[in-house]
C-alpha positions, -999 to +999 in steps of 0.1 A: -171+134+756-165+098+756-142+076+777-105+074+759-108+110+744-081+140+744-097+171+747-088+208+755-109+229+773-096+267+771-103+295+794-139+310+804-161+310+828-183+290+810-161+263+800-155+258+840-191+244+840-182+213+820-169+191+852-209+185+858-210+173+818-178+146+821-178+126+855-171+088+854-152+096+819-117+085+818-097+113+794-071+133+793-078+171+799-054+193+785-059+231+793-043+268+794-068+277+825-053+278+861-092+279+869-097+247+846-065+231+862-075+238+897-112+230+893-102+193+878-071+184+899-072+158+921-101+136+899-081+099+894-100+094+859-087+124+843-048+129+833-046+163+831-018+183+818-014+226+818+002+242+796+020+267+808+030+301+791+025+338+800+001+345+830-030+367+816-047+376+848-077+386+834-086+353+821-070+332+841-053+321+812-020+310+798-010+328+770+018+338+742+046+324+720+049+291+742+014+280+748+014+286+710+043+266+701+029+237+725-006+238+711+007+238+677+027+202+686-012+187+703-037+170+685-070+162+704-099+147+695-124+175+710-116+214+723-141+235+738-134+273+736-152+304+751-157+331+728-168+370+739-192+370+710-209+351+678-217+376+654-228+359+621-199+338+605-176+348+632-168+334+660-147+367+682-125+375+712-111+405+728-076+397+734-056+387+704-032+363+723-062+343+733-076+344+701-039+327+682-041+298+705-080+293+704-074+293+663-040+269+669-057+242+692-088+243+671-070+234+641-059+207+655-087+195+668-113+167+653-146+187+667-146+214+680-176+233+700-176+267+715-191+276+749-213+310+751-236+323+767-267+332+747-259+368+760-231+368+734-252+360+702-251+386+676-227+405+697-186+408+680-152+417+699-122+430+682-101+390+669-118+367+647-106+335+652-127+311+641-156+306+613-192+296+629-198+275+598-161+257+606-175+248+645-193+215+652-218+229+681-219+258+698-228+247+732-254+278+749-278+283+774-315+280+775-323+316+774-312+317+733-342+327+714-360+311+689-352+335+665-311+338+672-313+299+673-327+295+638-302+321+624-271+304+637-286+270+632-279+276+596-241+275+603-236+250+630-255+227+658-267+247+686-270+226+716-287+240+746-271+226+784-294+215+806-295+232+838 
């Protein structure tokens, strides 16, 4: 994330562990997560814009036809998306709400990098909405073995956080 950049950061747990990853940057943070919004309201170097829609409790999430039709109006030059599972060339979610806009703000997004936990490798939830070989990074955590690593290495970056 570098100083100037538009990005969207969608809803998941994990994805509300990127504050620590983009102090002292000055963006603009667009989001459908009341968690996201909360979390990063208030910070003077980010402009940072909700998008409003229908309330998905489980997911803190905003979700349906008008988060949709807003996305589909956004470019940015990064998202970062949570995903319930990576299984192979797919990247998967359970709801299928979730999964349109993750597919609609990725497409219109320069790079885009999904946020999982290594938990969720090989694992697959009921909407496809996104090709692993189509991602630029799939962002993870240490406990990813070497095996799972090499496999999905063949379709994108896997980048491991630090701690």
């Amino acid at each position: 994330i570098e100083n100037g950049d538009i990005i969207f950061i969608g809803a998941s747990t994990t994805n509300e562990c990127l504050l620590k990853y983009i102090k002292n940057k000055r963006i603009r943070i667009i989001t459908n997560s009341f968690y996201i919004f909360e979390m990063y309201k208030g910070n003077d170097d980010f402009e940072l814009i909700l998008t409003g829609g229908a309330w998905r409790e489980k997911s803190g999430a905003f979700i349906g036809e008008i988060t949709d039709r807003i996305l589909s109006e956004i470019k940015v030059d990064k998202s970062f998306i949570g995903a319930n599972g990576i299984k192979d060339n797919n990247v998967t979610n359970s709801n299928k709400e979730e999964a349109s806009l993750q597919k609609i703000i990725m497409s219109n997004s320069q790079k885009n990098y999904v946020l999982i936990d290594s938990n969720k490798f090989d694992l697959k939830d009921l909407y496809t909405f996104y090709e692993t070989d189509k991602i630029d990074g799939v962002i993870t955590d240490s406990g990813l073995g070497r095996e799972l690593k090499k496999k999905y290495g063949k379709y994108t970056e896997i980048i491991n956080a630090a701690k």
